[in-house]
C-alpha positions in Angstrom: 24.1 5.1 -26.9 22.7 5.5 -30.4 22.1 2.3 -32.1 22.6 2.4 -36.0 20.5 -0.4 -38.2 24.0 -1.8 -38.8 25.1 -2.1 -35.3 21.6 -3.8 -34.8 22.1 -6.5 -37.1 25.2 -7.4 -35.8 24.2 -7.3 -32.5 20.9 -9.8 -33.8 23.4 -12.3 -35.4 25.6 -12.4 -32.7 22.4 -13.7 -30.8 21.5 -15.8 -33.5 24.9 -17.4 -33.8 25.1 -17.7 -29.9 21.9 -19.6 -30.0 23.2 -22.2 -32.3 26.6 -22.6 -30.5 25.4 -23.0 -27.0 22.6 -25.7 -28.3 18.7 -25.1 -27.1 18.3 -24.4 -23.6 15.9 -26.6 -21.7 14.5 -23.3 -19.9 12.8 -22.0 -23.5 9.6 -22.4 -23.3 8.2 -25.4 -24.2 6.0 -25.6 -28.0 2.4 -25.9 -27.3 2.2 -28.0 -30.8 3.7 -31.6 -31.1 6.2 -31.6 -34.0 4.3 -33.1 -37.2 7.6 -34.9 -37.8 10.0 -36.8 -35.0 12.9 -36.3 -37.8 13.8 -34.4 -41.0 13.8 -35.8 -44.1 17.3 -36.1 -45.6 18.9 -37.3 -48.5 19.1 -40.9 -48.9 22.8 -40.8 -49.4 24.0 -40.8 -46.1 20.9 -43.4 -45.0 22.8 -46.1 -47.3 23.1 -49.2 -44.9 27.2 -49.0 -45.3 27.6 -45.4 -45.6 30.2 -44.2 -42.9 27.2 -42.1 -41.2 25.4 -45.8 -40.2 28.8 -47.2 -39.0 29.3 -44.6 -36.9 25.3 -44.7 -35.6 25.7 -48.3 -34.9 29.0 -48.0 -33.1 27.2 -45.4 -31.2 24.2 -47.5 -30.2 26.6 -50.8 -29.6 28.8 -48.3 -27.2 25.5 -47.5 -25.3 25.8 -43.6 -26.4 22.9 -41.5 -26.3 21.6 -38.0 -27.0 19.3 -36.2 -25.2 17.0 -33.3 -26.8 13.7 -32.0 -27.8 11.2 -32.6 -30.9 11.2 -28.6 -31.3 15.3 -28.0 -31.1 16.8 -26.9 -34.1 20.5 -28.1 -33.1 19.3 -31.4 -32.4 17.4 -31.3 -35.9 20.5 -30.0 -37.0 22.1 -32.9 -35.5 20.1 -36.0 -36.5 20.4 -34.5 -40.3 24.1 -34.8 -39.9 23.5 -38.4 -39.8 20.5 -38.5 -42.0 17.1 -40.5 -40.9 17.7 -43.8 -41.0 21.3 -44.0 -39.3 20.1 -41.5 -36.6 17.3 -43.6 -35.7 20.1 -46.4 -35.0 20.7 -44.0 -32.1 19.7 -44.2 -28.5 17.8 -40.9 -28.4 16.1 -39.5 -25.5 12.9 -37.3 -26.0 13.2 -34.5 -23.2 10.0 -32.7 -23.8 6.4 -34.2 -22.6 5.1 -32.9 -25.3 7.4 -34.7 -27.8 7.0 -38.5 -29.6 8.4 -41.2 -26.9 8.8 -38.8 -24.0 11.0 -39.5 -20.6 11.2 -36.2 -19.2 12.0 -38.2 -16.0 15.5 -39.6 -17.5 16.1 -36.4 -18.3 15.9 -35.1 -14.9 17.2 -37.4 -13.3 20.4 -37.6 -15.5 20.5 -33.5 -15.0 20.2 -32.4 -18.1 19.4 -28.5 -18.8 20.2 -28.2 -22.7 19.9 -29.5 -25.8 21.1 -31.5 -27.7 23.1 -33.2 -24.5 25.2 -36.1 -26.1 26.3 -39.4 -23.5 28.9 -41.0 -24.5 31.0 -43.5 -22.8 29.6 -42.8 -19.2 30.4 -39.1 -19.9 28.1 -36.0 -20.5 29.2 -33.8 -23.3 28.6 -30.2 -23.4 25.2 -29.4 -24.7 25.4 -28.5 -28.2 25.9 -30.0 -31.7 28.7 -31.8 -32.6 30.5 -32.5 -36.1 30.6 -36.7 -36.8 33.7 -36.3 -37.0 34.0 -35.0 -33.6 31.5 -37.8 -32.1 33.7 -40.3 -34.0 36.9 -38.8 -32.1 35.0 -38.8 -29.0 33.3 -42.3 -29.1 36.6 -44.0 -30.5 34.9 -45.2 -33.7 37.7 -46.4 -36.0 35.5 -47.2 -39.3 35.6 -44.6 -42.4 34.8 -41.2 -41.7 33.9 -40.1 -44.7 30.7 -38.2 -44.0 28.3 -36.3 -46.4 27.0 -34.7 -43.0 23.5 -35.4 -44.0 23.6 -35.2 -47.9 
């Protein structure tokens, strides 16, 4: 079969777009270099202390939810800039990698997870992936405003 430059592309963000859905896999190889930065910097907008981004975070921490991931996964980056920096670090968070700030690799086993991000919420494992707040909102029962910015 003859592959065209077109057909390559398409074939390339099909992969790409895959990748994002399906979250990072735990069986990537790991980054030899520690992330400079346990979190992106976002807008301060959606880090306002009553911004529906922090209700939502803090119903998520008082409902004992966590998320699972790695310092070097860009769906969980993805993820915590939905909520923006301060709200996400309102979050239970669980650092899978050993390489990675705060790590318990162990947990991780333990709890069987084999992607990233991995979202616990209510006593239930989510499929790995990212997830819209207005989703986690649905999911964890949160009632506030759901107004988000989705990171700024």
């Amino acid at each position: 079969m003859l592959f065209t430059p077109r057909l390559l592309s398409l074939k390339l963000l099909a992969v790409v777009l895959l990748a994002i859905v399906a979250g990072c896999s735990s069986n990537a190889t790991s980054q030899t270099s520690k992330a400079t930065s346990s979190a992106p910097q976002t807008s301060t907008s959606s880090n306002a202390a009553d911004s529906p981004e922090m209700a939502l975070a803090l119903h998520l921490q008082k409902s004992g939810a966590k998320m699972y991931g790695t310092y070097w996964c860009s769906v969980c980056n993805w993820q915590r800039k939905q909520f923006g920096e301060t709200a996400f670090n309102k979050i239970t968070y669980v650092e899978c990698d050993p390489g990675g700030p705060n790590p318990q690799p162990d947990v991780c086993s333990q709890t069987n997870i084999r992607a990233y991000p991995t979202w616990e919420i209510n006593g239930r494992l989510y499929p790995p992936g990212g997830y819209p707040l207005q989703e986690l909102a649905q999911i964890s029962g949160y009632q506030g405003a759901s107004n988000f910015s989705g990171g700024g």
